[in-house]
Every structure is written in C-alpha cells, then in structure tokens.
N, C-alpha and C positions, 0 to 999 in steps of 0.2 A: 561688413556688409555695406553698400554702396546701394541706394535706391534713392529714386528721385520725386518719393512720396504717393502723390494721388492717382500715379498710375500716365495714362496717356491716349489718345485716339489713334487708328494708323492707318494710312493709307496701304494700299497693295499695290503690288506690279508683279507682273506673267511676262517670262520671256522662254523665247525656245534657241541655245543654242544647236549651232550644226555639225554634222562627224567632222573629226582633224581637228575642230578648234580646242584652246587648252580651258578650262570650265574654270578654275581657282580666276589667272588671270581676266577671263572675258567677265566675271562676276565681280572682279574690280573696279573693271571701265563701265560696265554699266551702272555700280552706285555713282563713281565718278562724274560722270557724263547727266547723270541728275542730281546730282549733287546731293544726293539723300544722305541725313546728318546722325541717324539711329536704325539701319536698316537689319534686316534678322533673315533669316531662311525660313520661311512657313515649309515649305514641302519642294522633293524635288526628284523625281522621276528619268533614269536613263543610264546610259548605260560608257565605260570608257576601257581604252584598250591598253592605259598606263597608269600608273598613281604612285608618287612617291609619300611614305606616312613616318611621321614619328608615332613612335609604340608607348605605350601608356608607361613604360619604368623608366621612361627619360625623365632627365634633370635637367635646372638649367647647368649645372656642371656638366653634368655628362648625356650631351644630346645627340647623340652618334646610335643612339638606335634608334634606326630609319630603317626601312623595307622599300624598295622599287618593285614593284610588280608591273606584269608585262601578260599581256593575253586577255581573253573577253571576261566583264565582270559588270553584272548590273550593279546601279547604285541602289540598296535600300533605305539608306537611309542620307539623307544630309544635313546636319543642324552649326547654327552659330549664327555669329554676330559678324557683318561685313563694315564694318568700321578701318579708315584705312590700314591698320595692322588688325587683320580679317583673323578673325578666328574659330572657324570651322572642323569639327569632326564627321569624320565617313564613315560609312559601313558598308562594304563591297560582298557580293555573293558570287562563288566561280560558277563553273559547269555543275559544276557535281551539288551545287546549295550550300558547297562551304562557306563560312561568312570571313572577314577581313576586316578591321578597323582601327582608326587611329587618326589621329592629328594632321590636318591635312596640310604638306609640305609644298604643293602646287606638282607642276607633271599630271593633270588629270587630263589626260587625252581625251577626247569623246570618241566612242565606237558609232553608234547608230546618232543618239540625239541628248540631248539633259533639258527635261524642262522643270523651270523653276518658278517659284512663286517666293514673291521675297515680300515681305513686310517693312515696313519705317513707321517706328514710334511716332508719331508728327509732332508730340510738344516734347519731347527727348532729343540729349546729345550724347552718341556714344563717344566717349576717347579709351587711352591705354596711358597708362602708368606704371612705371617698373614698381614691384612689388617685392619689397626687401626678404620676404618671409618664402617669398615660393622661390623667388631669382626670375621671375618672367614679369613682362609688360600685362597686366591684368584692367578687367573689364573698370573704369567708373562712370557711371551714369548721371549725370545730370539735365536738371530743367533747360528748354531752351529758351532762350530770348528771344523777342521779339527781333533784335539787333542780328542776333543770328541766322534769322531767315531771310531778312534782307542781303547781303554780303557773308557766304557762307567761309570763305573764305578768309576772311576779317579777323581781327581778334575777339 
C-alpha cells in the first residue's frame, strides 16, 4: 500500500466536453494544460458513440482482450486517477440498459456531451511505477513539495 499519510485538501474543476471530441485524450490535455499534479474523476455524466476497453481477465502478458464498441452508449459511470499514465475505468449502458465495462484504452467518441468534474489532491503527487507483482505501472502517491508547485515540471 502506497499513501501519503495525513490525507490532503483539493481543489475542483467542471468542464464540458463537445460531440466528436475523443474524452480519454481531451481529459489529458486538460490536466496538462493546468498542470494538475494529483488529479481524480469525482463524477462524469454523458454519453459516446465509441470506446475501446481492456476486459478485466487481461494481464500484463496477455493484454489482447480488448472490446471496441461502436453505437449509442451512456456513460454510468467514470472513475480513476488522471496522472499522465491516466488510469480510468468505465462503465457504458446500451439501448436496451445493458451495462459494459472495463479499462479504458482511449477511442471514447462522445455522442451528445461528457461532463466532468475532476478533483486534484493539492498537497499530493500522483506518479506510476512498474510493479513487479502485477506486470503494470501502478498508482504511488506521495506528498508534494513545496519545490513542486512552483516548477511542475522540474525534478
């Protein structure tokens, strides 16, 4: 386990992307673009007409189960950690209320809209580290420095 003790304050941000745009990538350039150092998915609303996912029996050896879907699909649900190796799960419902979920590969078309409300830790720094046990780049969480909020970029 990986925690960075006393916990953290956090700032919020609400954005609305528009139909066509891809939702994975625009949720990149938005942490990007504010340089946000621990930021999360509180809630996210909408709806897309693509989405490629790995399936929960992937491995890091064997990560070829992936699903592309194609056709109208609200988002129910969205959660994870947008750290630049983003790591987000979806959960997509069709026509009919079937549900769909899995590890989101990016390919999230938007149909109608996606609005989001993203959090950042403020005294947190999310990174990824390959993790020998699982075979994937895994969440660690530490304090930020003061050093780091000035030059985010920096070492």
């Amino acid at each position: 386990m990986t925690s960075a003790g006393g916990g953290s304050s956090m700032r919020v941000h609400a954005v609305r992307f528009s139909p066509g745009q891809e939702l994975f990538g625009s949720l990149q350039e938005f942490v990007e673009e504010r340089r946000l150092r621990a930021p999360f998915i509180i809630t996210c609303v909408g709806s897309v007409t693509k989405a490629t996912l790995r399936l929960a029996n992937a491995t890091a050896a064997n990560t070829n189960e992936v699903i592309h879907l194609s056709g109208r699909y609200e988002i129910v649900s969205l959660v994870g950690t947008l750290n630049p190796d983003a790591h987000l799960h979806i959960c997509l419902s069709n026509a009919e209320g079937h549900t769909v979920g899995g590890h989101v590969l990016g390919d999230l078309e938007l149909f109608t809209t996606a609005e989001v409300v993203v959090g950042e830790a403020a005294d947190l720094l999310f990174t990824r580290e390959m993790d020998d046990r699982t075979g994937f780049p895994e969440l660690v969480v530490k304090p930020r420095s003061q050093s780091e909020d000035k030059d985010p970029t920096g070492p």
